[in-house]
C-alpha positions as CSV (number, residue, x, y, z in Angstrom):
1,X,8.1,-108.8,33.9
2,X,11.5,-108.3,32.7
3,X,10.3,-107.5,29.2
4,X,8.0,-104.5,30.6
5,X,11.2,-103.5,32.6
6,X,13.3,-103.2,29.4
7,X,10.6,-101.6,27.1
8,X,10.3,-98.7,29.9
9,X,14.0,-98.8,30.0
10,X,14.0,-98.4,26.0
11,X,11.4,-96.1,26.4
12,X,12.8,-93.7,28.9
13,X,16.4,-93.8,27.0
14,X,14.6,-93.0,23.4
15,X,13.1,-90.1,25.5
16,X,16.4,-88.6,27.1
17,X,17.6,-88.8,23.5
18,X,14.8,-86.6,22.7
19,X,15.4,-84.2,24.8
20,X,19.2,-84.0,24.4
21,X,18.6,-83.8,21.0
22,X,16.0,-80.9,21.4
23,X,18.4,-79.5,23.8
24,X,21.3,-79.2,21.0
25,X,19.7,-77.3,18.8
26,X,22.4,-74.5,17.3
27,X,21.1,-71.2,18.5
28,X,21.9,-70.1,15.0
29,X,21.0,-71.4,11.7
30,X,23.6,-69.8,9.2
31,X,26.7,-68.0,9.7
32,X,25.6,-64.3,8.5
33,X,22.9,-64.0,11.1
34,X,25.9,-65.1,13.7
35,X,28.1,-62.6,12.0
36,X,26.1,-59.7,12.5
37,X,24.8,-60.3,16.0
38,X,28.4,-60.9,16.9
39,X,29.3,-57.5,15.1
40,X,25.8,-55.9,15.4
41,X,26.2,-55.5,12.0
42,X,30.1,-53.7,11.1
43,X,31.8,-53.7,14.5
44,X,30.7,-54.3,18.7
45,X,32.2,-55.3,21.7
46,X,31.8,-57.6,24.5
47,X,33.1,-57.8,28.1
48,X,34.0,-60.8,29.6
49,X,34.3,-60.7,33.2
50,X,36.7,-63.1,35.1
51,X,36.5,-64.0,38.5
52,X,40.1,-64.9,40.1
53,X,41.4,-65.7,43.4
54,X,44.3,-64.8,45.2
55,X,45.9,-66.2,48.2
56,X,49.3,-64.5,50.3
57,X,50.0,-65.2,53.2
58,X,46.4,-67.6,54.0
59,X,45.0,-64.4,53.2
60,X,42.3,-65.3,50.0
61,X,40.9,-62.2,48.1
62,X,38.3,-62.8,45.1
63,X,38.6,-60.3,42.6
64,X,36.9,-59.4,39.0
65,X,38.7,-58.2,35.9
66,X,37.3,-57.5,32.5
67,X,39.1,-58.7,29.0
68,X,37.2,-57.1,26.1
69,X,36.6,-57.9,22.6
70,X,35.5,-56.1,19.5
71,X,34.2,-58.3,17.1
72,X,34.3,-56.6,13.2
73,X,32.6,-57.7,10.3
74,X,35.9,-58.9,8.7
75,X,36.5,-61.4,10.9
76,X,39.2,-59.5,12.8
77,X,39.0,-59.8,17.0
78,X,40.7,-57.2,19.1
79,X,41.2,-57.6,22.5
80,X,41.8,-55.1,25.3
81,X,42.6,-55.3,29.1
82,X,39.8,-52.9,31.1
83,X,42.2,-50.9,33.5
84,X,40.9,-48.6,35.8
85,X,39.6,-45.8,33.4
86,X,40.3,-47.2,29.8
87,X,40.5,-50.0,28.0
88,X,44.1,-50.9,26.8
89,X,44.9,-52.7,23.7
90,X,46.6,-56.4,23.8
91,X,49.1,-56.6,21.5
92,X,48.6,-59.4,19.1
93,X,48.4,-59.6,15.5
94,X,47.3,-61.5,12.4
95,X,49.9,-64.3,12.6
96,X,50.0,-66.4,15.9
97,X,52.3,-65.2,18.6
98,X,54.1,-66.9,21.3
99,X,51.0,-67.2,23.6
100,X,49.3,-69.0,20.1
101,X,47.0,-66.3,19.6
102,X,46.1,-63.8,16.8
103,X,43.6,-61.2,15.9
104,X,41.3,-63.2,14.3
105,X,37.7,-64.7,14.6
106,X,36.0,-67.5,12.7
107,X,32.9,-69.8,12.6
108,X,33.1,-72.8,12.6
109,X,29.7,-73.9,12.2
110,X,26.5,-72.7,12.9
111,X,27.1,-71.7,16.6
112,X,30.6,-72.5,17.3
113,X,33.1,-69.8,16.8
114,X,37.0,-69.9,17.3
115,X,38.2,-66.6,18.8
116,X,41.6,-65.0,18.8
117,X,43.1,-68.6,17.1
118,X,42.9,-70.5,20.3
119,X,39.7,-70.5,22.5
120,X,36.4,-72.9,20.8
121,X,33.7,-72.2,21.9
122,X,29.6,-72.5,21.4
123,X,27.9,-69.3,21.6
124,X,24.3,-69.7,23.3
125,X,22.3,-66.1,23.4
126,X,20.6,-65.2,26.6
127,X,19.4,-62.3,25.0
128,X,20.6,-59.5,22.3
129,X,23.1,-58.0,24.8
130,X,24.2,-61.1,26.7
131,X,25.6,-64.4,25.5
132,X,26.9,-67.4,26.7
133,X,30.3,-69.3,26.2
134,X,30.0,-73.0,26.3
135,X,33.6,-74.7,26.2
136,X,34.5,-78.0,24.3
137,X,33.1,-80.2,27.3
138,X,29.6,-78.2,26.8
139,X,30.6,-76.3,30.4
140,X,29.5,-72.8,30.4
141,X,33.2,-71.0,30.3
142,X,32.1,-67.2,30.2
143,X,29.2,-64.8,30.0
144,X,29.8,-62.4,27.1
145,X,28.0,-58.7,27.8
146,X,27.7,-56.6,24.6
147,X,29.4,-52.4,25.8
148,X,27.7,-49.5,24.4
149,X,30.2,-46.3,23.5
150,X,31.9,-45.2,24.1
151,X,34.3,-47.9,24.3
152,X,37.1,-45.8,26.2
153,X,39.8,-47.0,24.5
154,X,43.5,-46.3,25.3
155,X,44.7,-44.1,21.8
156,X,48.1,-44.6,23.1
157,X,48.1,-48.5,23.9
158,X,46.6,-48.9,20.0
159,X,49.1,-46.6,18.3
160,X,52.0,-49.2,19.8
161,X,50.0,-52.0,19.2
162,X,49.5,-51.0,15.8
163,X,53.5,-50.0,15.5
164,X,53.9,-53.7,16.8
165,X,51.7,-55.0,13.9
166,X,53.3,-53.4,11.1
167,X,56.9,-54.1,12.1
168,X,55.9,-58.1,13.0
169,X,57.7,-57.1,16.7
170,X,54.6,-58.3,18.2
171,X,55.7,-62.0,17.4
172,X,59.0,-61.4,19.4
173,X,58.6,-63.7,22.2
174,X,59.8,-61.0,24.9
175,X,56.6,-58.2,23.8
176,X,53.9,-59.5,26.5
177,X,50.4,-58.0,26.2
């Protein structure tokens, strides 16, 4: 009796391995297809949005805001704040900056991707427009949503960012995004 107990036990464990295994298959099988979904193939951007709470006064109010990201072909990963009406241009560069981050994307294998020099995450597709973040403990951080143009991006906001850039200020500790 105990014998039947621990070959159905065997059994049942070989077949949740199975299926984990199945389960963990990389949505991608070699970097350039990643590449140019990420990049629809030269340059695209993604919204992320983030749900927050605020309390004052035992007052709570959810709210939503929107960080962006353009992916290029080059590996390079701009990020922008949505306001209101545009989309406004974080000021980081290609070196690390005080907050550890930098304008910069890689793969690290098949479906994992390190954005910005800081964030890891697994990219799972929902579908062409709509991905899927999966953090480090395989929880799904964000939902990514691919913006057609325009893009409404803040000129202004990427001319200083860009002044920032060429000067190295941006590393300053005291320029926040």
């Amino acid at each position: 009796m105990v014998e039947n107990l621990n070959k159905i036990g065997i059994k049942y464990i070989m077949f949740l391995i199975l299926l984990l295994i199945m389960g963990c298959q990389p949505t991608f099988n070699n970097e350039e297809k990643l590449v140019n979904f990420l990049t629809n193939d030269s340059v695209s951007m993604w919204d992320i949005p983030i749900n927050e709470m605020q309390v004052i006064d035992n007052d709570t109010t959810y709210f939503e805001r929107r960080i962006s990201y353009l992916f290029y072909k080059n590996y390079i990963c701009e990020v922008y704040k949505l306001g209101p009406k545009q989309r406004h241009a974080v000021r980081i560069g290609p070196k690390t900056n005080v907050t550890q981050m930098c304008n910069q994307w890689e793969i690290l294998n098949d479906s994992t991707i390190r954005m910005n020099c800081k964030d890891i995450f697994v990219i799972r597709v929902v579908n062409r427009d709509t991905l899927y973040l999966i953090d480090t403990l395989r929880q799904k951080k964000h939902e990514m949503y691919r913006i057609s143009q325009p893009w409404n991006i803040n000129k202004e906001s990427v001319e200083i960012r860009d002044k920032l850039i060429k000067n190295e200020e941006y590393l300053n500790p005291y320029i926040y995004y």
